[in-house]
ZAZAMAR-271866 format. One record per residue (C-alpha): residue number from 1; x, y, z negated; residue in three letters. Coordinates in steps of 0.1 Angstrom, whole numbers, plus 5000, padded with zeros to 4 digits. Layout:
N
> NUM / X / Y / Z / ALA;
...
***
This chain:
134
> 1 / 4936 / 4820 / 5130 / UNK;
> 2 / 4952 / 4824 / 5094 / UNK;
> 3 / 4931 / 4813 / 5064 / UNK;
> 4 / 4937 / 4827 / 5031 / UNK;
> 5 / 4925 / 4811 / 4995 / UNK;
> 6 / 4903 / 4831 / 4976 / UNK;
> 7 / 4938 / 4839 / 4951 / UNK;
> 8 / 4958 / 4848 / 4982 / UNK;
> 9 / 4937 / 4870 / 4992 / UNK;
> 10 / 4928 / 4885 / 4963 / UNK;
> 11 / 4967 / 4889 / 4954 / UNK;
> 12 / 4973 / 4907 / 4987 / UNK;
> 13 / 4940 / 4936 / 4980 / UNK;
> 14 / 4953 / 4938 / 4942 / UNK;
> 15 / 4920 / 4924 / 4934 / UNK;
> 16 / 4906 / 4900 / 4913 / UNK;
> 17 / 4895 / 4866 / 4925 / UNK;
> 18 / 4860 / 4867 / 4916 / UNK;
> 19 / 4861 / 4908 / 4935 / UNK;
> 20 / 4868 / 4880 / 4963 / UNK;
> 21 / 4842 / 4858 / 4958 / UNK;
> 22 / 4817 / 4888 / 4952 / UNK;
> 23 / 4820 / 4900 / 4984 / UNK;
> 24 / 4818 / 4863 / 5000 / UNK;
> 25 / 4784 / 4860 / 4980 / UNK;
> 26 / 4775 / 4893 / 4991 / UNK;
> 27 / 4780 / 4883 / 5027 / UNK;
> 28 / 4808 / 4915 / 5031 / UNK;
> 29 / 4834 / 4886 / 5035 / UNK;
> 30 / 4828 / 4851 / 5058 / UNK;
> 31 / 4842 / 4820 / 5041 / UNK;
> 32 / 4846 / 4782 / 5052 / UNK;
> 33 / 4864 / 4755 / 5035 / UNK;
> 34 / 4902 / 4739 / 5044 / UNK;
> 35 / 4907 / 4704 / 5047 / UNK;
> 36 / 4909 / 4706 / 5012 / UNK;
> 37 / 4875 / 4716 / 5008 / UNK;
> 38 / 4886 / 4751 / 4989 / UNK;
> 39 / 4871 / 4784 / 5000 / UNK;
> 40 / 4886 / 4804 / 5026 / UNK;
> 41 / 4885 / 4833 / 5045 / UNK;
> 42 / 4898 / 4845 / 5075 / UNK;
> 43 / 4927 / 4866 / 5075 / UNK;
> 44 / 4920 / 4890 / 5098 / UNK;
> 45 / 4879 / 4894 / 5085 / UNK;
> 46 / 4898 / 4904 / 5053 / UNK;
> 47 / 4924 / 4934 / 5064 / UNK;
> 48 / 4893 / 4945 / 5083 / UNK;
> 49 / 4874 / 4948 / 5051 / UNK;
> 50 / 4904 / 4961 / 5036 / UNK;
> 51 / 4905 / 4990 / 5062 / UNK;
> 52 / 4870 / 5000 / 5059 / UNK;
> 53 / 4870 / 4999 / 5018 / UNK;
> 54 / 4906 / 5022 / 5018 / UNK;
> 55 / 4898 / 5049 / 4992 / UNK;
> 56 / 4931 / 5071 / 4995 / UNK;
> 57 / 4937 / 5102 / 4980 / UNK;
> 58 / 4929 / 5134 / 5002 / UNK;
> 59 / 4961 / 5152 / 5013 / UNK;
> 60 / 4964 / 5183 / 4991 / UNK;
> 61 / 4985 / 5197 / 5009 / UNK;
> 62 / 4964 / 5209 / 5037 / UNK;
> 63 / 4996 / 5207 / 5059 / UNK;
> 64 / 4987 / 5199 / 5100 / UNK;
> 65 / 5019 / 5171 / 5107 / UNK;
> 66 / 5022 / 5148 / 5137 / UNK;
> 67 / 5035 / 5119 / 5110 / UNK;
> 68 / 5007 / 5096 / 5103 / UNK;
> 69 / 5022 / 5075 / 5072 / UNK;
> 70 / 5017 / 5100 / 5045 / UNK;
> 71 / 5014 / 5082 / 5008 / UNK;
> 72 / 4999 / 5103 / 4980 / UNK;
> 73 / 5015 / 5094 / 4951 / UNK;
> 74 / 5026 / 5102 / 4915 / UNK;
> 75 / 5064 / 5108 / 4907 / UNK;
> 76 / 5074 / 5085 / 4883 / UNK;
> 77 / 5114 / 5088 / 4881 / UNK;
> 78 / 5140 / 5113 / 4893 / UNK;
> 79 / 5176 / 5104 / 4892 / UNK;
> 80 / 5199 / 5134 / 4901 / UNK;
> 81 / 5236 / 5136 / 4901 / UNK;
> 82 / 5251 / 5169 / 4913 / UNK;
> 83 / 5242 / 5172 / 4948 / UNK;
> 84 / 5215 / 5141 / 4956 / UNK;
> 85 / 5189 / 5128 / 4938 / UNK;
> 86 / 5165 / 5094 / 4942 / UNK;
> 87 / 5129 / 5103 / 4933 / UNK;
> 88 / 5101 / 5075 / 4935 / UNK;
> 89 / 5064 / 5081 / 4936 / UNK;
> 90 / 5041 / 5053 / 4925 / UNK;
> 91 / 5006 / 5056 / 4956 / UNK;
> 92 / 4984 / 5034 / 4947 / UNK;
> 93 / 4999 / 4996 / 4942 / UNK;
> 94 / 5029 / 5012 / 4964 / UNK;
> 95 / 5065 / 5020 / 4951 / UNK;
> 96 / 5084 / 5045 / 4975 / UNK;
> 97 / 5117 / 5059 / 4970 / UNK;
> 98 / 5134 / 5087 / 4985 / UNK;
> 99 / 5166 / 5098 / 4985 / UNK;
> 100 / 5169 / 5137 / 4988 / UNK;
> 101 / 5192 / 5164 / 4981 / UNK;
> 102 / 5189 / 5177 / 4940 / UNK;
> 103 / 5186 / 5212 / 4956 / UNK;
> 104 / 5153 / 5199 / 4974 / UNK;
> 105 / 5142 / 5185 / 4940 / UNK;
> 106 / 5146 / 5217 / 4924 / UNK;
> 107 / 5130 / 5239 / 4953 / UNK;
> 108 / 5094 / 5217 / 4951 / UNK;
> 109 / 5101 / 5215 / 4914 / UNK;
> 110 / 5096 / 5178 / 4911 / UNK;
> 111 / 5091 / 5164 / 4879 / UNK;
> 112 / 5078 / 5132 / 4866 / UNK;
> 113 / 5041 / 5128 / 4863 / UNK;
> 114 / 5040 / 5159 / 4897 / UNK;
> 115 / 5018 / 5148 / 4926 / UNK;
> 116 / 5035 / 5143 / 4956 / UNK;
> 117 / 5036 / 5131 / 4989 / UNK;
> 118 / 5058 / 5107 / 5007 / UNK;
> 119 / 5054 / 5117 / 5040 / UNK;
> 120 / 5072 / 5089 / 5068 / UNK;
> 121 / 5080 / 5092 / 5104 / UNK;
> 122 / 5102 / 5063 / 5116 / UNK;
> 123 / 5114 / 5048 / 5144 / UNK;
> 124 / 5125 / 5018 / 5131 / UNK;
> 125 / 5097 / 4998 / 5110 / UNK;
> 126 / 5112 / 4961 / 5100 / UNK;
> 127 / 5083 / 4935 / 5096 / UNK;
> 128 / 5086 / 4902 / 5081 / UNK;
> 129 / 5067 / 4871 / 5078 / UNK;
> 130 / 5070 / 4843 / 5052 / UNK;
> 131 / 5092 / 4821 / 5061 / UNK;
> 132 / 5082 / 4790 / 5081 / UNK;
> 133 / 5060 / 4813 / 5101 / UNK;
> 134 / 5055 / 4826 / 5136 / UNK;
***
């Protein structure tokens, strides 16, 4: 079972620590202490929370898809050369990038400060761990 400091967590929801501790003293988060006798929690009691407390922006698109990793974002930068063009959309604490064609840029008129949506369907995901785990 992983245990996470109350700053590692905190980090890892873009929170503050004492958002963290509120919802310990609340009772929305369990904590113990480490050998250390510093406040922890458990790892997986935190994405949990994390999962229920999601606030994500509602699709505006209103556009049925069998992709499930859509990302509702605001474009921040467009880079266009004569026939591609790298756009990236700041959702939420996220940074995605896309590489499309400048024709496609022009046809959904993208422009920064536009809403969009980065809409994924891979089959290939790469996950990572710190290193010295798993």
């Amino acid at each position: 079972m992983t245990q996470l400091r109350i700053n590692d967590a905190a980090r890892f929801l873009a929170v503050s620590d004492d958002t963290v501790r509120r919802w310990i003293d609340g009772g929305l988060l369990g904590s113990t202490k480490d050998a250390s006798g510093r406040a922890v929690v458990d790892a997986l009691e935190l994405a949990g929370l994390a999962r229920r407390n999601a606030v994500l922006p509602g699709d505006p698109s209103d556009i049925g898809r069998s992709a499930r990793n859509r990302f509702v974002g605001i474009v921040t930068d467009i880079l266009t050369d004569t026939v591609m063009a790298q756009v990236e959309l700041q959702c939420g604490p996220h940074r995605v990038v896309s590489l499309m064609s400048s024709e496609a840029v022009r046809d959904l008129g993208l422009e920064k400060g536009s809403i969009a949506i980065a809409v994924v369907k891979a089959t290939t995901v790469i996950i990572e761990t710190p290193a010295g785990k798993g």
